[in-house]
Every structure is written in C-alpha cells, then in structure tokens.
VOBA-1610 file (N, C-alpha, C; in pm, whole numbers, padded with zeros to 5 digits, always signed):
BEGIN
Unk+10896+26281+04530Unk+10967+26337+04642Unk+10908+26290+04774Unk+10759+26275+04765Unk+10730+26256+04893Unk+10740+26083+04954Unk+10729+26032+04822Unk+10785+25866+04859Unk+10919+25885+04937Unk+11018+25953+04878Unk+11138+25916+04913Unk+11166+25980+05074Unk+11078+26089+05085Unk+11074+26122+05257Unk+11051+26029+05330Unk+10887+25971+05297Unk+10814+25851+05345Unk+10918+25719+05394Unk+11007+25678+05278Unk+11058+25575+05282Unk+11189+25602+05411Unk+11265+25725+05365Unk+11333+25793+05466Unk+11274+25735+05638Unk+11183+25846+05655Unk+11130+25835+05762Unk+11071+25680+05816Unk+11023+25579+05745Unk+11014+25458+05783Unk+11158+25362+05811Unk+11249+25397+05763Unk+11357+25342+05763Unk+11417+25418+05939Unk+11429+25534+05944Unk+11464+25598+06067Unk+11360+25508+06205Unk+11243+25514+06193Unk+11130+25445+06283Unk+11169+25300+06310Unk+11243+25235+06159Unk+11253+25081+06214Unk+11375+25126+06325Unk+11467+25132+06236Unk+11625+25156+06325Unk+11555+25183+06509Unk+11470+25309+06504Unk+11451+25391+06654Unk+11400+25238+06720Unk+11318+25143+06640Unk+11242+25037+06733Unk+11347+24947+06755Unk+11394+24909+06673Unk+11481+24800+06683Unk+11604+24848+06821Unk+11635+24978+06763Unk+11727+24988+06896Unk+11655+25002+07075Unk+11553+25004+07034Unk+11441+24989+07180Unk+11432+24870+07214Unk+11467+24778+07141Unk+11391+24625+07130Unk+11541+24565+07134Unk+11640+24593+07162Unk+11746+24567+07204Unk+11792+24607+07333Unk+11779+24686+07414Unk+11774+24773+07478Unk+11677+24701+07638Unk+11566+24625+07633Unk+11519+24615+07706Unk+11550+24475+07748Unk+11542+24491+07927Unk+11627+24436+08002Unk+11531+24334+08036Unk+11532+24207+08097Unk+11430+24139+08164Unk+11477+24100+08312Unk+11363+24178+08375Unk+11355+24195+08563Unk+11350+24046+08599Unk+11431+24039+08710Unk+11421+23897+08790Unk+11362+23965+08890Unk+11266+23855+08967Unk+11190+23882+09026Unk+11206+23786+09169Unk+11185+23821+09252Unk+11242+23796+09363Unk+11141+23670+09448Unk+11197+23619+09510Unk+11105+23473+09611Unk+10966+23556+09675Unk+10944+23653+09669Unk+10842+23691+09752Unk+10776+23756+09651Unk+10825+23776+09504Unk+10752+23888+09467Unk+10686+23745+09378Unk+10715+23650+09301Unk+10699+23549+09242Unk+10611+23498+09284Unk+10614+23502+09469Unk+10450+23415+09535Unk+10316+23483+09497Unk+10351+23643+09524Unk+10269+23721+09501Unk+10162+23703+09375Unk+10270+23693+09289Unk+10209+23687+09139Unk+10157+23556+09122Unk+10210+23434+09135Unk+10105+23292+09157Unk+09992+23336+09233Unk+10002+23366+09377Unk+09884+23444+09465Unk+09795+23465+09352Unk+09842+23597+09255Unk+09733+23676+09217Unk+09687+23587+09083Unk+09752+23487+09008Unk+09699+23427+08927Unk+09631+23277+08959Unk+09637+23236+09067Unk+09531+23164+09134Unk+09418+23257+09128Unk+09388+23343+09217Unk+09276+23410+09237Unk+09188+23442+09168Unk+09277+23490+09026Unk+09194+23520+08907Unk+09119+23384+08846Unk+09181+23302+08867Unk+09163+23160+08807Unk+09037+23146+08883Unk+09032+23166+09007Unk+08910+23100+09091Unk+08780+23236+09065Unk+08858+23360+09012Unk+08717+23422+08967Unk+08654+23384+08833Unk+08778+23340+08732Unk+08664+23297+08640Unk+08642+23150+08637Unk+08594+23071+08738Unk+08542+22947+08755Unk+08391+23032+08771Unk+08376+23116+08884Unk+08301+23152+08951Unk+08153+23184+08865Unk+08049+23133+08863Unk+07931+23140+08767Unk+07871+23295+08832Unk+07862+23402+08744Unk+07880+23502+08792Unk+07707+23548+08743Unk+07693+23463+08676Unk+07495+23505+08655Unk+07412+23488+08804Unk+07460+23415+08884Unk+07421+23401+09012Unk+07426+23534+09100Unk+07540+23572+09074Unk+07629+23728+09165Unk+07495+23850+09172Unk+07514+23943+09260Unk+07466+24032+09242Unk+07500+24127+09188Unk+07501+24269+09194Unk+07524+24350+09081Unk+07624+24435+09194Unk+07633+24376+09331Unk+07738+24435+09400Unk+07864+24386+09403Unk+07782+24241+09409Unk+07916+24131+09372Unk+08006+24135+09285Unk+07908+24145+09188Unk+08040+24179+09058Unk+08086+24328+09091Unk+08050+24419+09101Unk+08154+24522+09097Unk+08239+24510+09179Unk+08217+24439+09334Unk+08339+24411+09407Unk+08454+24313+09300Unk+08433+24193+09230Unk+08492+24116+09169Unk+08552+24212+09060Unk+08489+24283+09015Unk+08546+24377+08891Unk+08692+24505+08965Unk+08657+24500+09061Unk+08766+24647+09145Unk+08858+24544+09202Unk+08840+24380+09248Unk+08965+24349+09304Unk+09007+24308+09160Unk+08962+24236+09083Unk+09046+24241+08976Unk+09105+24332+08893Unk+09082+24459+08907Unk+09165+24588+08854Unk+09256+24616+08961Unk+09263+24564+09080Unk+09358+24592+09211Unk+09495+24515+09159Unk+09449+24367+09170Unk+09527+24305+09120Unk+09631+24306+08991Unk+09568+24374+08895Unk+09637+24409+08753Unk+09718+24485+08769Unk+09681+24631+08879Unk+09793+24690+08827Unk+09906+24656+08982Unk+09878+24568+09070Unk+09940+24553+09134Unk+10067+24433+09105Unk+09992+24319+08989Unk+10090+24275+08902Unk+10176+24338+08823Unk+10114+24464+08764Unk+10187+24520+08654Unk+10332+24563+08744Unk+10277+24661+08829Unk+10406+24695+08947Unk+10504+24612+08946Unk+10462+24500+08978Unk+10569+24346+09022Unk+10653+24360+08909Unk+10546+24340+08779Unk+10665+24259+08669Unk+10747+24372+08629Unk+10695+24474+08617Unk+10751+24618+08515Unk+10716+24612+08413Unk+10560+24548+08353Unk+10530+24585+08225Unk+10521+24719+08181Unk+10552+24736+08038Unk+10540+24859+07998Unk+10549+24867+07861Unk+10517+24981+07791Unk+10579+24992+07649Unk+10700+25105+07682Unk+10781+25074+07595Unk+10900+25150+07596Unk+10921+25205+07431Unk+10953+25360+07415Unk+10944+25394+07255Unk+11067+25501+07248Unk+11185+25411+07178Unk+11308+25477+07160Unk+11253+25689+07146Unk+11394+25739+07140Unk+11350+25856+07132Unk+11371+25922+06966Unk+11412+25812+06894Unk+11409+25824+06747Unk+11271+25780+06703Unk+11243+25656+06737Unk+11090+25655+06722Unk+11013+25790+06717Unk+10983+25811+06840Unk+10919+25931+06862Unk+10942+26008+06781Unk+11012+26085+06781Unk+11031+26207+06703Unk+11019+26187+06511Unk+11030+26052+06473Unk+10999+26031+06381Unk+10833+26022+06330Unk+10771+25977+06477Unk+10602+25952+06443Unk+10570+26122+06477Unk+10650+26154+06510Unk+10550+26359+06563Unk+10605+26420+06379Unk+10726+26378+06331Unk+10740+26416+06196Unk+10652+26364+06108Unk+10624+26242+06118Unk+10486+26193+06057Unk+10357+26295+06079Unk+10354+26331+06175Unk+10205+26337+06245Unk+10180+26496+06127Unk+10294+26590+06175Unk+10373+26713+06122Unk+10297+26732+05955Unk+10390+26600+05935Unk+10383+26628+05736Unk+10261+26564+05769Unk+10174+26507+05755Unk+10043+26461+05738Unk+09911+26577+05794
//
C-alpha cells in the first residue's frame, strides 16, 4: 500500500515540476541593464586575477562585501530564482506529513 501512495505522490511532484518548468518566462534585459552586468562580470574577473595572499585582512573583506554587493545586485538584474509549482509543494509537505 505504501509503494503505491509513494509512486502516486512521485508521479503528482513530476507533473507539479514539469508544469513549473514550462511556465517560466525568460526576461529580456534592457541596453543599460546588460552594461551593468558585463560591468559587474569584468570586475569579478579582475578580482580573481588579483593575488590575494598579498591583501590584507581588510582588503579582502572589502573584496569579499563588494563581491556579495554585486551578486545580489546581478541577481536583481537577471531575476534569478527558483520557482516551485504549487502542486509540487503541497506534494513535498505530504511527503514530509507521511514520513
């Protein structure tokens, strides 16, 4: 009995992903927002050239906070994200439930 829930419920989870994974759109991104993001992937490029055993221990944490500036200021740009249908869900909290 409990296979056949199991199998149930995995079958519902693909369907919930698949219809998520259909579903998602891809952002065009605009002449200014596009520079931005070259901008910010140059930069990164020129921090890891940068021989950082030399740095001080201020240095790098400055290098460590603009590069977390930058990430999520890319993330903003592109609209990364995970996205999780609402069949998904409710299928992994029924998982979570019976387990």
């Amino acid at each position: 009995m409990k296979k056949i829930i199991y199998i149930t419920l995995s079958l519902f989870l693909l369907v919930g992903v698949a219809q998520a994974a259909e579903k998602k759109e891809t952002k065009v991104l605009t002449t200014a927002q596009q520079v931005k993001l070259n901008q910010i992937t140059a930069r990164v490029a020129e921090i890891k050239k940068i021989d950082q055993s030399s740095l001080s221990q201020e240095d790098k944490k400055e290098l460590k906070s603009e590069l977390m500036e930058m990430k999520k200021e890319a993330k903003g740009i592109s609209g990364g994200g995970i996205y999780i249908s609402i069949t998904a869900l409710l299928v992994i909290i029924i998982i979570l439930i019976i387990l």
